[in-house]
N, C-alpha and C positions, 0 to 999 in steps of 0.2 A: 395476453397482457404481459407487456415487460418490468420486470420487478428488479430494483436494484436492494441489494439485502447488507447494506450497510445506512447509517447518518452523515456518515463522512461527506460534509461541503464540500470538500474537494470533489470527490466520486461523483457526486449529484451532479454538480456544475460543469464536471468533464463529460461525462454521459449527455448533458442537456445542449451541451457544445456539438458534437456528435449530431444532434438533430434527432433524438430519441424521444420519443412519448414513454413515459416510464410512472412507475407508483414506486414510493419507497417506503421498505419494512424490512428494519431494522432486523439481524438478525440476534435471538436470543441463544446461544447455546456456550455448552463447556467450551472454553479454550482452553483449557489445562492438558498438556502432552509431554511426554518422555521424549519425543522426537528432536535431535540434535542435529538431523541436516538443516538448514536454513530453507534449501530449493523444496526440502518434503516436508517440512510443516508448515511452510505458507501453503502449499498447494493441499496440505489435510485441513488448514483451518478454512482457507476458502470453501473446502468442499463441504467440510461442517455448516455453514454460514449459508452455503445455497442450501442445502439441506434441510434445511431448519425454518426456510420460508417456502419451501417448495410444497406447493398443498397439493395441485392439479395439472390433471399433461396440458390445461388449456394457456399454463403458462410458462414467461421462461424467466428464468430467475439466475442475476449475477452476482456471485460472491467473490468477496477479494480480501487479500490480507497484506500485509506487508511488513518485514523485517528487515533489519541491517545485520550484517556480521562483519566482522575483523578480527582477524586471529583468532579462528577458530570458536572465537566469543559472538551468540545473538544477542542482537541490543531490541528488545519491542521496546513500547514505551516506557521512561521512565516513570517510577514508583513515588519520586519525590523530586524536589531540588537539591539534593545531595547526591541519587543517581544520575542525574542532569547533567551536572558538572563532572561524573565521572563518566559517563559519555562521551563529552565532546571533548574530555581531555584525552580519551582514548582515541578518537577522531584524526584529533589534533594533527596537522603533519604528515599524515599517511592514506594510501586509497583505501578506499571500504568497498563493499558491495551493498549493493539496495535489492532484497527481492521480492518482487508482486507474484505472489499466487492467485490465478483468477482461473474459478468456476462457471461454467454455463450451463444449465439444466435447460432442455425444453422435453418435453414427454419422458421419453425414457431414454432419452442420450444426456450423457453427462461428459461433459469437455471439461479437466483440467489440467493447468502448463502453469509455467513459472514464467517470469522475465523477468532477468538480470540486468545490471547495470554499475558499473565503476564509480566512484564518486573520489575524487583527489580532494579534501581538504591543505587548505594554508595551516600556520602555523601558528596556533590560537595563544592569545597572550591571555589570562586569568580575568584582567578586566575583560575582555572580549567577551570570553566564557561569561562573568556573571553579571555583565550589558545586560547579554541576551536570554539568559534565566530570567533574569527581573522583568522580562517584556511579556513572560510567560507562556511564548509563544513555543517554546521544546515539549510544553506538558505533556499534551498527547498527541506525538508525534514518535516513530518508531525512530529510535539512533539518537532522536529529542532535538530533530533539530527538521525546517521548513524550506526546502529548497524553493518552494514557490512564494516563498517570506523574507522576512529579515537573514534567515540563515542561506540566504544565495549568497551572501556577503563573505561566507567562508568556502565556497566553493571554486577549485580553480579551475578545475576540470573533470568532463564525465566522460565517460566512452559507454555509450549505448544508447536507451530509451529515453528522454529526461521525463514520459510520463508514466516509467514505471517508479521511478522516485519519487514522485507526488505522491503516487498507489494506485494510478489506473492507469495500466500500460493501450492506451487510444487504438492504434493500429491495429495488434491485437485482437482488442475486445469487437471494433469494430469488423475486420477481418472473420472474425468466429461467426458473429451476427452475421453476417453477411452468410457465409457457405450456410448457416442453419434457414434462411429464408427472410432474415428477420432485417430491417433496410431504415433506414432515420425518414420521417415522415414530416420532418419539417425545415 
């Protein structure tokens, strides 16, 4: 059985695209880490995340995470709409990076990698910014903003994956499922 160990719509409806037969169970565990590289703690919360739904080798289980950083700052998701707005003000005008850490557990192989990606935001005017707070669409969103949303509107350029920016880098996850045996059944 293939297990995606997130709720994330996005994730589900990426994977269901894919042509997956899949169950989803959420993953429960600590995200709380010391870890300040961006590329190694998406890829230890990922792993936490399969981890944590992985019961038996009869199954394979995908976990993913996703962060932004800029200047040396991770953005997960914002806390409030006060973090919100200082997000995309930090955004604002300059490239960031998007990183998906994804997990793949089947018996006792464990595949974890990062995928990267550029994101060039425009230069956000303060209405812009609190437009798109009050749509509430940044809530829970890493960097607090929806590239596959309203917030493509601030994007003017990416160089890389654009579905590691969502948080399920396709090729990828697809790619790994593949060399592990595991093939979209519909």
């Amino acid at each position: 059985m293939l297990i995606l160990a997130s709720n994330s719509p996005r994730r589900k409806e990426l994977l269901d695209m894919l042509g997956y037969e899949f169950e989803i169970k959420p993953a429960d565990c600590d995200e709380s880490t010391t870890i300040t590289n961006p590329e190694l703690l998406v890829k230890e919360l990922s792993l936490r995340k399969a981890r944590a739904v992985f019961l038996n080798n009869d199954d394979t289980v995908i976990g993913s995470d996703t962060v932004v950083a800029i200047d040396g700052k991770i953005l997960g998701k914002p806390k409030d709409t006060a973090d919100a707005e200082a997000m995309l003000m930090l955004l604002s005008g300059k490239t960031h990076t998007v990183f998906t850490g994804v997990t793949i557990i089947k018996g006792k192989t464990e595949i974890t990698d990062c995928v990267a990606c550029d994101v060039e935001f425009k230069k956000l005017t303060k209405k812009e910014i609190t437009d798109y707070i009050n749509t509430n669409e940044p809530m829970d969103k890493a960097g607090a903003y929806a590239i596959q949303g309203k917030g493509s509107a601030f994007v003017k350029k990416i160089n890389g994956d654009y579905f590691a920016v969502v948080g399920f880098p396709c090729c990828y996850v697809n790619e790994t499922l593949n060399k592990l045996g595991i093939f979209p059944t519909k």
